[in-house]
N, C-alpha and C positions, 0 to 999 in steps of 0.2 A: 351659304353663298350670299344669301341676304344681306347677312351682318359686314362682307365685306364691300361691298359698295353705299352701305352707312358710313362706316368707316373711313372710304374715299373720300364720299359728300364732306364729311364735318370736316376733315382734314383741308380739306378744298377752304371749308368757309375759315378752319382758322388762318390758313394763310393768308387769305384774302383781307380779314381783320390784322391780320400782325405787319400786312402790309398799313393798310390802313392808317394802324398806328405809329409804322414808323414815317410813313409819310408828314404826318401829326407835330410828330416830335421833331422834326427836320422843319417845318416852318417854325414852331417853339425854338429852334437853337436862330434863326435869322432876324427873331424879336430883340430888341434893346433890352428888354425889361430881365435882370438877375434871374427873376421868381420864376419866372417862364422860360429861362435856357435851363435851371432850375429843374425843374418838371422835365423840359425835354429829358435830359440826363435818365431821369429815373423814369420816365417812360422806354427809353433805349433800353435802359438795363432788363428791365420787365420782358420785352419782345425773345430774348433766347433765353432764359429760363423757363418760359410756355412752353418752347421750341422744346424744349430740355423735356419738358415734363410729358407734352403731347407725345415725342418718340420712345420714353419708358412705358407709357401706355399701351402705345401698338407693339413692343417690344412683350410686354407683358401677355396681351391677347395673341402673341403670334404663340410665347411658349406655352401658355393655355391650352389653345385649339393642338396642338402638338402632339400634347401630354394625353388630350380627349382621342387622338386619334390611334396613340400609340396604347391607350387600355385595354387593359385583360376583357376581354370580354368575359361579363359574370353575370350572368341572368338573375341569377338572387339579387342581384344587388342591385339592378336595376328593376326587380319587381318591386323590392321594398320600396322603392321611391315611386314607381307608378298607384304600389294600392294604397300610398298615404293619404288619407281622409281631405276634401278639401273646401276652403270656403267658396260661398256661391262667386266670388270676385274672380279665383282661380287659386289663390294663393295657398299655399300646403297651411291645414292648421296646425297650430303653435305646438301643443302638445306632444302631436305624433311625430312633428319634425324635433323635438328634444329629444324623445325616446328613439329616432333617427340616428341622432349625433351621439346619445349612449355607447350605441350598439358599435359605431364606427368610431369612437375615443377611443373603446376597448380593443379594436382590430389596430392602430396605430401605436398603443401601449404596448401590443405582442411583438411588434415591426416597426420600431421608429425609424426605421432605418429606408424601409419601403416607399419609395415616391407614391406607388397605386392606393395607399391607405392615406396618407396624406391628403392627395388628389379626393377622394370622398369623401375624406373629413373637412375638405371644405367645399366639396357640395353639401353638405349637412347644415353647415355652420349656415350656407347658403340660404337652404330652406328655411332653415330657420329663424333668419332674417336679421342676422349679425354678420351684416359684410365686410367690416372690419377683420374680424376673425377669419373668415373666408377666404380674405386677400392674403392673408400672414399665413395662411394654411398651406394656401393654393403655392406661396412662394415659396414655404419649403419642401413645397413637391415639386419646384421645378429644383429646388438646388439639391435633394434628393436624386431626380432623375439627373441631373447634369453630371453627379458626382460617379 
């Protein structure tokens, strides 16, 4: 519940900023000066593409939390990630979160087809601190689950 009133606040400030900036750009278009209606122009364009990108996000975390709520419940697999070794900071060490994402590559090779093996493999990927991978994972456990 935390994470959703993060979520509110920052959305809050980026409107508040996109207003901001279109305020910006609207005195930019009432200057004489080419270079400066110039700029306005490409600052306008910029304002809904954020807009654009800010609502894939919360799109994203909405089918996320979704996905976390509609999982199997599986105590293995949630032990394996509580007894993983960790550094004094908090964060899972490297190692044991590789041999982590081993375990559940092979569980998503048996079932590519499965959103729930997916959904793990990129918690894993997580852990293990390529979120890149996590992202591309995570999404095709939701198109997994959607399908």
């Amino acid at each position: 519940m935390k994470a959703r009133y993060v979520v509110v606040l920052l959305c809050g400030a980026v409107l508040f900023y996109m207003g901001l900036i279109l305020y910006s750009a609207i005195y930019l278009l009432t200057q004489d000066d080419l270079v400066l209606q110039g700029l306005a122009v490409g600052i306008i364009l910029i304002v809904p593409i954020g807009g654009w990108l800010c609502y894939q996000e919360i799109r994203f975390g909405q089918a996320t939390s979704r996905l976390a709520r509609e999982l199997p419940e599986d105590p293995e697999a949630q032990s394996e990630v509580d007894s993983l070794p960790r550094r004094p900071s908090g964060r899972v060490d490297r190692a044991a979160a590789d041999k982590l994402f081993a375990a559940r590559r092979v569980a998503v090779e048996a079932d590519p087809n499965g959103w729930a093996g997916w959904y793990r493999l990129a918690e894993a990927y997580d852990l293990a601190g390529d979120r890149r991978r996590a992202r591309s994972a995570m999404r095709t456990a939701i198109e997994r689950a959607a399908s």
